[in-house]
C-alpha positions, 0 to 999 in steps of 0.5 A: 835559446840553446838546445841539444836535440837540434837536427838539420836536414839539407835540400838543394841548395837552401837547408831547411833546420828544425828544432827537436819537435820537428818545428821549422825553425825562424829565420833568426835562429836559422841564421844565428851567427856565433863567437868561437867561444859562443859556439864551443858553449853551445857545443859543449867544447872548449874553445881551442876545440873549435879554432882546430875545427875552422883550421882544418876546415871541418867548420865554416866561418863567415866574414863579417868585416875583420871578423869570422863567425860560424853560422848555426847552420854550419855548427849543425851541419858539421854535427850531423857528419860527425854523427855520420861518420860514427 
């Protein structure tokens, strides 16, 4: 289910993600939710990597009882401000 050409584009207050064809994509995909460790595979990072990020603030967490996870969304939204950013 991974792809690297994911893009996100941002409106008001709900985010609209689609996938590297331009598609909508589902509402499971939309809001995946990942380990760490999940997310740095999807990213190509290591997991000490990611941790840094959610410290800094760079990435958001969700709780989920005890636990944090990150949203697709908020991966894809901190991708596209790196992009920005250079």
């Amino acid at each position: 289910m991974k792809s690297d050409n994911m893009v996100g584009a941002d409106s008001d207050s709900s985010e609209l993600l689609f996938d590297n064809r331009g598609k909508k994509k589902s509402a499971y995909q939309a809001d995946r939710f990942f380990t760490a460790q999940e997310a740095a595979t999807y990213l190509g990072v290591s997991a000490k990597f990611i941790y840094r990020r959610i410290a800094l603030k760079e990435i958001d967490v969700q709780p989920i009882g005890r636990l944090r996870r990150i949203r697709l969304s908020s991966l894809e939204s901190w991708l596209l401000r790196q992009k920005e950013e250079g």
